[in-house]
Structures are given as structure tokens and as C-alpha cells.
C-alpha positions as CSV (number, residue, x, y, z in Angstrom):
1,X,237.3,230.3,191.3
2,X,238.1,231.9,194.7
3,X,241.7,231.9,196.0
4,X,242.5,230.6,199.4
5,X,243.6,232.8,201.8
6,X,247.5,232.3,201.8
7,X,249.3,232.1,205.3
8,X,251.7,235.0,206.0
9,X,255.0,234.5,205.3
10,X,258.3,234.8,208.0
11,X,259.3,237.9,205.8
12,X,255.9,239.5,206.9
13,X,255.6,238.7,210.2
14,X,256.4,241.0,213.2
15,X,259.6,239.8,215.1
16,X,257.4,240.6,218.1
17,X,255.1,238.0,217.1
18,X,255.9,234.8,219.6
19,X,257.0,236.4,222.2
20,X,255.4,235.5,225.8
21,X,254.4,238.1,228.1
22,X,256.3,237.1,231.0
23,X,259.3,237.7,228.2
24,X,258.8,241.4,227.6
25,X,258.2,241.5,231.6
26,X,261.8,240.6,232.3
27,X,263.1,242.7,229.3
28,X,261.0,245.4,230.8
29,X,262.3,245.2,234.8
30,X,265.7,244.9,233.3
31,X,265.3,248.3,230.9
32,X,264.3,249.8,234.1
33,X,267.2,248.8,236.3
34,X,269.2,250.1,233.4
35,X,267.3,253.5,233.1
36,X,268.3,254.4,236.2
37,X,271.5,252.9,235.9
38,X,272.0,255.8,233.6
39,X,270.5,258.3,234.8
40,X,272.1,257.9,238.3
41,X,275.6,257.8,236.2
42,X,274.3,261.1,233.8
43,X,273.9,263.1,237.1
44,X,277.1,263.3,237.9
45,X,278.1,264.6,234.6
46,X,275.6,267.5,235.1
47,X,276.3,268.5,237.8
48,X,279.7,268.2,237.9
49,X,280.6,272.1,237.6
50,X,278.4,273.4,240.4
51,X,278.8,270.7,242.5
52,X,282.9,270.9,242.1
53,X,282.5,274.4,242.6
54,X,280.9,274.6,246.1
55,X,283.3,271.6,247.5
56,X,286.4,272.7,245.9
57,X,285.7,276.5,247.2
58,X,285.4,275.2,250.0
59,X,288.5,273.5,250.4
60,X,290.4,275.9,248.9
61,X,289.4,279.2,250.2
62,X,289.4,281.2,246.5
63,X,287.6,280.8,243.2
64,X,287.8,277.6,241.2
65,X,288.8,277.8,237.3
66,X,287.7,275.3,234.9
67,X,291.4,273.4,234.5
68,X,291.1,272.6,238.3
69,X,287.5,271.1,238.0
70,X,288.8,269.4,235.0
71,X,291.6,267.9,237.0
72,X,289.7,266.9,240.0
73,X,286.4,266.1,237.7
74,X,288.6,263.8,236.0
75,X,290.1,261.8,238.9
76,X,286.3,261.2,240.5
77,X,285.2,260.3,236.8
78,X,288.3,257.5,237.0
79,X,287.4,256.4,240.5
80,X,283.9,255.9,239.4
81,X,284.8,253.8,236.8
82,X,287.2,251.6,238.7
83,X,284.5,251.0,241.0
84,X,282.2,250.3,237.9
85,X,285.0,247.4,236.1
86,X,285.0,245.9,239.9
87,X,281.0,245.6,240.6
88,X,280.9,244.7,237.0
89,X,283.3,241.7,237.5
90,X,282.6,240.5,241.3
91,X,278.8,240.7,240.7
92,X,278.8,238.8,237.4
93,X,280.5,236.0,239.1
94,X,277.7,236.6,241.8
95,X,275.3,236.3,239.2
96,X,276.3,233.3,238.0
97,X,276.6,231.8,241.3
98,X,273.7,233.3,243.3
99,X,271.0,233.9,240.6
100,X,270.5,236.8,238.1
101,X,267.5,238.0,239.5
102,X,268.9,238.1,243.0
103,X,272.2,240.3,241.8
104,X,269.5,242.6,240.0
105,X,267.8,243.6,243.4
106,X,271.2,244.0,245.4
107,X,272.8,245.8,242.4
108,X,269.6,248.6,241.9
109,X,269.6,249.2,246.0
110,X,273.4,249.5,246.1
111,X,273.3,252.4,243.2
112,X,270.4,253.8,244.3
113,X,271.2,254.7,248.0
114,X,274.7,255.6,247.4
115,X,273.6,258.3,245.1
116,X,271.6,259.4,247.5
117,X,274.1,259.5,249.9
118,X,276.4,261.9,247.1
119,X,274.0,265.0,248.7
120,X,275.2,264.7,252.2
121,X,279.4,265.5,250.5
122,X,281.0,268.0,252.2
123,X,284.4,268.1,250.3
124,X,285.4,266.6,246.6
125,X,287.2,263.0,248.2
126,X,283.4,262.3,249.7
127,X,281.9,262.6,246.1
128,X,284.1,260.1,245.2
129,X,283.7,257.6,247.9
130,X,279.9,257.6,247.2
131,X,280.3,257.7,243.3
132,X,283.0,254.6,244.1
133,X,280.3,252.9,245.6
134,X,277.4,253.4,243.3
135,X,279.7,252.5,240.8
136,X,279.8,248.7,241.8
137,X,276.0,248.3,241.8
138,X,275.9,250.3,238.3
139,X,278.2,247.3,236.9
140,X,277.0,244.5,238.3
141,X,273.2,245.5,237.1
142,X,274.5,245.4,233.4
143,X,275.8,241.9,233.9
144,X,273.2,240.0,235.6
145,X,270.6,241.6,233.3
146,X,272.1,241.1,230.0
147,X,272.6,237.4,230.7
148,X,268.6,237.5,232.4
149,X,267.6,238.5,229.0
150,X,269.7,236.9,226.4
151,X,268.7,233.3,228.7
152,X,264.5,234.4,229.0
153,X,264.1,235.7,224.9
154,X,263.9,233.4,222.0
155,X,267.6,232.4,220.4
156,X,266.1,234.4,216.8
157,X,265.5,237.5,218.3
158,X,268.1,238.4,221.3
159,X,269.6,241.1,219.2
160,X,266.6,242.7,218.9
161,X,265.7,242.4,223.0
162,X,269.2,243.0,223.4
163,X,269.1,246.6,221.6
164,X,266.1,247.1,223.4
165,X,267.6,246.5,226.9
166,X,270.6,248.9,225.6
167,X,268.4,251.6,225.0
168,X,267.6,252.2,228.3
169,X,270.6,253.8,228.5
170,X,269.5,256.5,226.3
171,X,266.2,256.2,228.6
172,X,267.8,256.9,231.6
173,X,270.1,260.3,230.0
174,X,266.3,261.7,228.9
175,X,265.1,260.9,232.7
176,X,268.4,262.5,234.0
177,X,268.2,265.8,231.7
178,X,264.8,266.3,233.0
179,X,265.0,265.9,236.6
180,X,267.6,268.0,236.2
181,X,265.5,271.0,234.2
182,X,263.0,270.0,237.0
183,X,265.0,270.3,240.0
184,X,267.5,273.1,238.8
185,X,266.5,275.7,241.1
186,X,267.2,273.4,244.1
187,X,270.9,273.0,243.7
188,X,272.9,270.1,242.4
189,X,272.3,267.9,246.2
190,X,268.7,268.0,245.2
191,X,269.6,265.7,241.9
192,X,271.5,262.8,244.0
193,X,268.3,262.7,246.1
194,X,266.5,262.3,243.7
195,X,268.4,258.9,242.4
196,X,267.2,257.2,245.3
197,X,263.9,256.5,243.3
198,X,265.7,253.5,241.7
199,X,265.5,251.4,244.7
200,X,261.3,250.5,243.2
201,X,262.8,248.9,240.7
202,X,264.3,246.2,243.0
203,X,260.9,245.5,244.4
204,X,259.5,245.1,240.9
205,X,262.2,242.6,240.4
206,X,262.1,240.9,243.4
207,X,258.0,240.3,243.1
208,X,257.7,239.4,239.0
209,X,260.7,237.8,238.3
210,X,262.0,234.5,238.6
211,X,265.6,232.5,237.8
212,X,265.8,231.7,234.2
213,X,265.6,228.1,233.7
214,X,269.0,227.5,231.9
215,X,270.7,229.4,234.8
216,X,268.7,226.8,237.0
217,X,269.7,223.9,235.3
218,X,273.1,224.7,234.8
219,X,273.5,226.1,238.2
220,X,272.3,222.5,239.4
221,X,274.7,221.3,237.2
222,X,278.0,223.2,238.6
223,X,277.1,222.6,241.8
224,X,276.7,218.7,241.5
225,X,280.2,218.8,239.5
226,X,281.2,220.8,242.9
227,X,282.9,224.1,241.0
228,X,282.3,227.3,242.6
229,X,282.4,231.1,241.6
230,X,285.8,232.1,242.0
231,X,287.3,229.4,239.5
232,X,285.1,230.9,237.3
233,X,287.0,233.3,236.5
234,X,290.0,232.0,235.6
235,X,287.9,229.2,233.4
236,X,287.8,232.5,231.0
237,X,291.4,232.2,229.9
238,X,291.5,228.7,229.2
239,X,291.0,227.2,225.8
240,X,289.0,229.2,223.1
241,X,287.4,231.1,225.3
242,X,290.5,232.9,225.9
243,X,289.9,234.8,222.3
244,X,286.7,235.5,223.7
245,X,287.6,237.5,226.6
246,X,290.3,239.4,225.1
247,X,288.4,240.3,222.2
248,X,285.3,241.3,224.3
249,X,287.4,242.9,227.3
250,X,289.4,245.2,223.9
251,X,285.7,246.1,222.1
252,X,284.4,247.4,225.9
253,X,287.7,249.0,226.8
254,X,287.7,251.3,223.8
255,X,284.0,252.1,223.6
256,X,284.2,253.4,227.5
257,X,287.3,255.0,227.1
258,X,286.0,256.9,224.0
259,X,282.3,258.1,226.0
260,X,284.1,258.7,229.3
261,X,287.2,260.5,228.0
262,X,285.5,262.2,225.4
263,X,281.7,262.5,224.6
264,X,280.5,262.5,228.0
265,X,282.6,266.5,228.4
266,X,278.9,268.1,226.3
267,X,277.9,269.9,229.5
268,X,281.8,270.8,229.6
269,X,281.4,271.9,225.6
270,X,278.3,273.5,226.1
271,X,279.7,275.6,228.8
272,X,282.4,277.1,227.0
273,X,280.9,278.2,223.8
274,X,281.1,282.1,222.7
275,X,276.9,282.2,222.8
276,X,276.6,280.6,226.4
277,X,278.8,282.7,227.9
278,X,277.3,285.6,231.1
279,X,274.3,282.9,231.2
280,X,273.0,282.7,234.6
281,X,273.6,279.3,236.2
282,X,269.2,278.2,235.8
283,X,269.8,279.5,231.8
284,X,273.0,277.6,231.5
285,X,271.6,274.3,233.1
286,X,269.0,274.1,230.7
287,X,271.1,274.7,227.7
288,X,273.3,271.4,228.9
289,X,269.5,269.1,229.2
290,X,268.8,270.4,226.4
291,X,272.2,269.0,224.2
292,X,272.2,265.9,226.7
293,X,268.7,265.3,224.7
294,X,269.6,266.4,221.5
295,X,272.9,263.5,222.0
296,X,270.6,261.1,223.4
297,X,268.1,261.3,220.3
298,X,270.9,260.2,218.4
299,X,272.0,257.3,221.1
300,X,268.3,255.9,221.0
301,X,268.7,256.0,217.3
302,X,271.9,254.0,217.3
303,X,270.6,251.4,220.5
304,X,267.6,250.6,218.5
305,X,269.5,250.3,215.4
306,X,272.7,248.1,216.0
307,X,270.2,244.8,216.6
308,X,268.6,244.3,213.4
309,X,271.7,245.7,211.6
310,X,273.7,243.0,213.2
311,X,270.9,240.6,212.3
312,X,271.4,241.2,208.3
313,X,274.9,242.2,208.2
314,X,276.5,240.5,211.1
315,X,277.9,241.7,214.7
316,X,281.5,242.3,213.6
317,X,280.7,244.9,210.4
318,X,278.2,247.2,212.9
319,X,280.5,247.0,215.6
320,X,283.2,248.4,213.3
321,X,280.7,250.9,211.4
322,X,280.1,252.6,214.8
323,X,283.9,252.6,215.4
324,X,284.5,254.4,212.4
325,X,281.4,256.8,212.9
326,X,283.0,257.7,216.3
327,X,286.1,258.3,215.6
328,X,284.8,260.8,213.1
329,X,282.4,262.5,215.3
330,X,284.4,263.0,218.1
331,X,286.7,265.9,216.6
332,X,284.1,266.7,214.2
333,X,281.2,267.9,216.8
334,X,284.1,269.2,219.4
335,X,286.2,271.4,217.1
336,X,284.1,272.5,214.2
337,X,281.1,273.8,215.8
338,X,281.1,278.0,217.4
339,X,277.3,278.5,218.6
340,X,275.1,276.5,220.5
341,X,272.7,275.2,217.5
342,X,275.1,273.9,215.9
343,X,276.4,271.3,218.6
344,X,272.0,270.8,218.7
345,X,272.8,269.7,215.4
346,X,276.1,268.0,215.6
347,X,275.3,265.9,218.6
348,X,272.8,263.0,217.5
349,X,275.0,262.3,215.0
350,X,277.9,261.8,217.5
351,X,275.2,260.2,219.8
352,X,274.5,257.6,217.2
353,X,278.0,255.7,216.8
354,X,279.8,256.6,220.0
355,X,276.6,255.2,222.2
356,X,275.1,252.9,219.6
357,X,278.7,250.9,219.7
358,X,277.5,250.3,223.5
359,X,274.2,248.0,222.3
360,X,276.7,245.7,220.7
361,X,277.8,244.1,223.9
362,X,274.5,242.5,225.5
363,X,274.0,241.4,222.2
364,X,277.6,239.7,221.5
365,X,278.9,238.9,224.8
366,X,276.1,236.3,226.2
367,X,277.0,234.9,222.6
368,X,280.7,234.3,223.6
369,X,280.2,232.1,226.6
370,X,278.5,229.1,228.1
371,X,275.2,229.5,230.7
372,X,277.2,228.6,233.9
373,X,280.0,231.7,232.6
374,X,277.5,233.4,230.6
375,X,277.5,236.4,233.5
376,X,281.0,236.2,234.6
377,X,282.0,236.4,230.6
378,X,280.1,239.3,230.0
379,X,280.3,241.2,233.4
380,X,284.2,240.7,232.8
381,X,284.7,241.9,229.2
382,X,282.4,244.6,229.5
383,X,283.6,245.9,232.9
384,X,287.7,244.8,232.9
385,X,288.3,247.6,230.4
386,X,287.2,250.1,232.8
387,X,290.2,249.4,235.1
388,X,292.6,250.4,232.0
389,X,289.3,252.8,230.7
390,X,289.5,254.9,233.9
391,X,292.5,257.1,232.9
392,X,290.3,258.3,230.3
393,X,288.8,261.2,232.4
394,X,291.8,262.3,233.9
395,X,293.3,262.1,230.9
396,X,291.3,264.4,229.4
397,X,291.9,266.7,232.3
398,X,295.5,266.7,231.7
399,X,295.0,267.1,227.7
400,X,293.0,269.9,228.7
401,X,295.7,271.8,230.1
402,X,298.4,270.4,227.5
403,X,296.2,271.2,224.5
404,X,294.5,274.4,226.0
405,X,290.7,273.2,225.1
406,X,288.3,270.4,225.9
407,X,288.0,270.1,222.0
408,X,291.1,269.4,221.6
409,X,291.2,267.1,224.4
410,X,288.4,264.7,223.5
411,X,289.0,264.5,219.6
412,X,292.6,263.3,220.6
413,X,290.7,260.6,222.8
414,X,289.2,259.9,219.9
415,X,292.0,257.7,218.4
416,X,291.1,254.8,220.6
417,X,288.0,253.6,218.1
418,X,291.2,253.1,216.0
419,X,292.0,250.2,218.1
420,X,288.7,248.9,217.9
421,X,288.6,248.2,214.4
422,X,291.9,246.6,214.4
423,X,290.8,244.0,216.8
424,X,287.4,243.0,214.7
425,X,289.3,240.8,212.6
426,X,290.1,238.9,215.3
427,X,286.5,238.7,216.9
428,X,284.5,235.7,216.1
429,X,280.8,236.4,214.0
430,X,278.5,234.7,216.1
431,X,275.2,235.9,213.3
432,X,272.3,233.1,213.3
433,X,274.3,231.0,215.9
434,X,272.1,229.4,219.2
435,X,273.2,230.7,222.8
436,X,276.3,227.9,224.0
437,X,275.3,225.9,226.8
């Protein structure tokens, strides 16, 4: 007797199954915007020797050594993230208020031609005006883009867009290392030109995409209830969602503090190892894409990763999994290694928990608030940190010259995924729950 054929079962079927192509457009223009998100904020972290060099020789008159570009590297590192928590905050209350996919364009073109602009510096306080101001459209993108996608994609599989959209970061290092093997004959002016590219994206956006419909509805709803976008913000405090945004704002604060205080010195690390030293500047600047990628294989790893870990285990036990992995890492890959392969070999795994921790938050944070705060929420947490996260550079500049090494330094940052996992407990699971309206 033949056997029917049996329908596949949920087990079997792709998660991709179901989803609409206008769905993976918007994850797509989103990824994009965040690609060159990062790779407009990775530039700076190249070229952060030479181009510290030429304007602080120039100021100074004599040769520069490496504790005074680790001071002054620091303090535009800190400005650039103040500027980051402040775009992140204003534009996610824009976001909520004027549309996400009308932030998105103004947020792209605002990073795009102010890193553009970095080439025409003339002295170190210019580089930091510019990289202040492409700052605020690198933290506003995240916002409005994370709540685009977590609104657009199907409630069962946001984690998995979401890791998706986080990956981009990754994306966007790759991009950055090889513009820079690309364009490292033609001087570190030539790379800030060559972030003006992201302005496309905002032409993509402004052409495909349109307002999600719960924004639309709820928007329609707030504005007939006549609340605006500045008491917004203080609506985050109030009631439960006050355990919300402290437990979000903590979780953001300690994941930037620990990539911008600590992982984010490799070309730093790279630079002073035994077998790199009496490299010419071309040799040298290959040397640092090539550990940028070697970190960033691990990153994509861990982006791609936290999302269907979260799925089966829940949000809180990743996020504290990639706390502890960090926290390890950090000292381990600084201090242990004494050639150049072996950081090649140390960094993915590094890569993995201290950026992996980062696809966590456009996952969890839509999941904390309601549609008409779901951008102000999640631009706040992840970008109020920064304010408090920004003394994480410069902090490392002055460990530097307490400590005597940038080993040292950053595995001392490294203590800060200790407060992470000691404010999980606290953090709500939000596994298998819908979006809040």
C-alpha cells in the first residue's frame, strides 16, 4: 500500500521560509546603513597613528611618541562617543516621532559627509569636531533601524533578522580593512574620502522603503492622544519600564566600554609587537587589516550566532555567556601573546564574545518597549551608556602610561563585563514573547 507523502514538519522547515521579499529588502537597506556605520567608525581606528602623527607634529614642532597619541587618541575616541550616546538618543526620539525611514536617510548623509569632511583636518581638535559630528548620525542609524526591522519581520523570527542586521557590523570592519589595504599608499585623508560612499545608501532607503505600519498606526495614535517626542523620554522612567531602561542602558554601557576601551587598541597591539617592529608604514598597515579581519571573523561568528542561541536558551544566558567570554579574552589575547600569528590566532576568539555581546541589543531592546517608545527605548539604552562609556578611551590612555603597556591597559578595562553579569539577574527574559504594542 503506498504511503502518503507526509507534510514537513516546523522542526524541518527553514526559518527563512515565510518571509516576504519586501521583508529581507528592509533588513537589507538597514544592514547597509549599518555597514558603513562601521566601517566609517573602523577608519578612524586605523588610521589613528598616522593621522595623529602628521597633526600632532604639526602642532607640536618635534616627534610624537606613542603615550601622547594614546592620550590625545583617547580624548577624540571619547568625543566621538559622546557624540554617538547624543545622535543615538535625539534621533531615536526623532524616529519615533518623524518616521524610521526618514531618520535612516538623514542619519546615513550626516555620517557619511562628515567623514568626508575628517580629510580636510589640519590639527587634532578638527578631527574631533568632524568625528563629533559623524558620531550623531552613527547613533541615530542604529536606532531607527533596529526598531524598522524588529516592526517589518515576523514576531518568531526577529532574533534571527536581528543578528542578521548586527552583523553588519562585522560587514562594515571587512569593508573598512580593505579600503584601507586598498588605499594605503594614498595616506590616511584618502580613507575619510572614501566614507562619503555611504551617502547611496540613503537614496536606496529613501526610494524602496516605506513607514512600518505599526509605527503608522501608533504614530496616528499619539498624535490624536496629542503627546509629542520630548515627553517621550521621560515616559521611559515611569512605571515598569523604568527596569527596562536601566537594565538596557547598564548591558550597552558595559559592552561599549569594554570594545572602545579595550578591543578596539588591535592596530595599537599589532603595532607594538617584537615581530612588527622596523616595518615600513605600507607593511605595517597591512599587518593591522589583516588582524582587523582575523577579529572580525570571529565577530561575524558571534553576530550570527547570539540569535538562534537566544532562541533556544533565552536572551539573558547568551548575554551573560558573552560577558564571561569577554572578560576572559580581553587579558588573555592582550597579554599572553609575543608574535604576530599568534594574536591571528587569538583574535576571533576575542572577536566572538566582546562583539557578539553587541547582536544582543536589536534583538532585546525593541522587546523592552511599546511601538510609540520602541525607538526612543532602544536609541536611549543603547546610546546613554556612551556618555558614562566615553571615558573608556581616555582611560585607557591614562592606564597606558600608569601601567606601562596597552596590554595591561585594556585587560584592566576588562573588569567592566563583570558588571554585566551582575545586572542579568535583574533583566527581564523576554524568549517566545510578541513585540508590546
Amino acid at each position: 500500500m503506498p504511503t502518503l507523502p507526509t507534510q514537513p514538519t516546523a522542526h524541518h522547515r527553514s526559518w527563512r521560509e515565510g518571509v516576504t521579499p519586501y521583508q529581507w529588502l528592509v533588513l537589507l537597506v538597514a544592514w547597509l546603513g549599518w555597514v558603513f556605520d562601521s566601517m566609517d567608525a573602523t577608519i578612524y581606528v586605523i588610521v589613528l597613528h598616522p593621522a595623529l602623527e602628521e597633526l600632532l607634529g604639526a602642532s607640536i614642532g618635534g616627534p610624537v611618541n606613542q603615550e601622547i597619541i594614546g592620550w590625545y587618541g583617547g580624548v577624540i575616541l571619547s568625543i566621538f562617543l559622546i557624540g554617538w550616546a547624543i545622535g543615538g538618543v535625539l534621533f531615536g526620539i526623532a524616529a519615533d516621532y518623524f518616521g524610521r525611514t526618514k531618520t535612516l536617510i538623514a542619519t546615513i548623509l550626516i555620517y557619511a559627509i562628515c567623514t568626508g569632511l575628517a580629510a580636510l583636518s589640519q590639527d587634532w581638535w578638527h578631527l574631533a569636531i568632524y568625528r563629533f559630528l559623524t558620531a550623531l548620525g552613527i547613533g541615530g542609524e542604529w536606532a531607527a533601524g533596529a526598531a524598522m526591522v524588529a516592526e517589518v519581520w515576523p514576531e518568531e523570527k526577529r532574533a534571527k533578522a536581528a543578528g542578521i542586521l548586527q552583523s553588519a557590523w562585522a560587514a562594515g570592519f571587512f569593508l573598512a580593512a580593505l579600503v584601507n589595504l586598498l588605499l594605503s599608499g594614498y595616506g590616511w585623508r584618502a580613507l575619510f574620502v572614501a566614507g562619503v560612499a555611504p551617502a547611496l545608501v540613503a537614496l536606496l532607503v529613501r526610494l524602496w522603503v516605506k513607514e512600518p505600519e505599526r509605527w503608522v498606526q501608533a504614530h496616528a495614535q499619539d498624535l490624536a492622544a496629542g503627546k509629542g517626542g520630548v515627553i517621550k523620554l521621560g515616559e521611559l522612567f515611569h512605571g515598569p519600564l523604568r527596569r527596562h531602561t536601566v537594565v538596557g542602558s547598564v548591558l550597552a554601557f558595559v559592552a561599549v566600554f569594554g570594545l572602545w576601551g579595550g578591543a578596539n587598541w588591535t592596530p595599537t597591539l599589532i603595532g607594538a609587537l617584537p615581530d612588527t617592529q622596523g616595518l615600513s608604514k605600507a607593511d605595517l598597515s597591512r599587518s593591522i587589516s589583516y588582524a582587523i579581519m582575523a577579529f572580525n571573523v570571529g565577530s561575524l561568528a558571534g553576530y550570527l550566532s547570539f540569535g538562534p542561541l537566544a532562541d533556544r536558551f533565552g536572551r539573558r544566558p547568551i548575554f551573560a555567556l558573552m560577558c564571561a567570554g569577554s572578560f576572559v579574552m580581553l587579558p588573555v589575547t592582550y597579554l599572553t601573546p609575543h608574535a604576530y600569528a599568534h594574536v591571528l590566532l587569538l583574535l576571533p576568539l576575542l572577536g566572538y564574545f566582546n562583539n557578539g555581546l553587541f547582536s544582543g541589543f536589536p534583538i532585546y531592546l525593541p522587546e523592552l518597549f511599546p511601538t510609540r517608545l520602541r525607538a526612543t527605548g532602544a536609541g536611549f539604552c543603547f546610546n546613554a551608556g556612551r556618555v558614562l562609556a566615553s571615558v573608556g578611551p581616555f582611560m585607557t590612555g591614562s592606564l597606558v602610561a600608569t601601567l606601562g603597556s596597552f596590554g595591561l591597559a585594556a585587560s584592566a578595562i576588562g573588569l567592566i563585563y563583570l558588571v554585566g553579569l551582575a545586572t542579568l539577574p535583574f533583566a527581564p527574559e523576554t524568549r517566545g514573547q510578541p513585540l508590546p504594542d
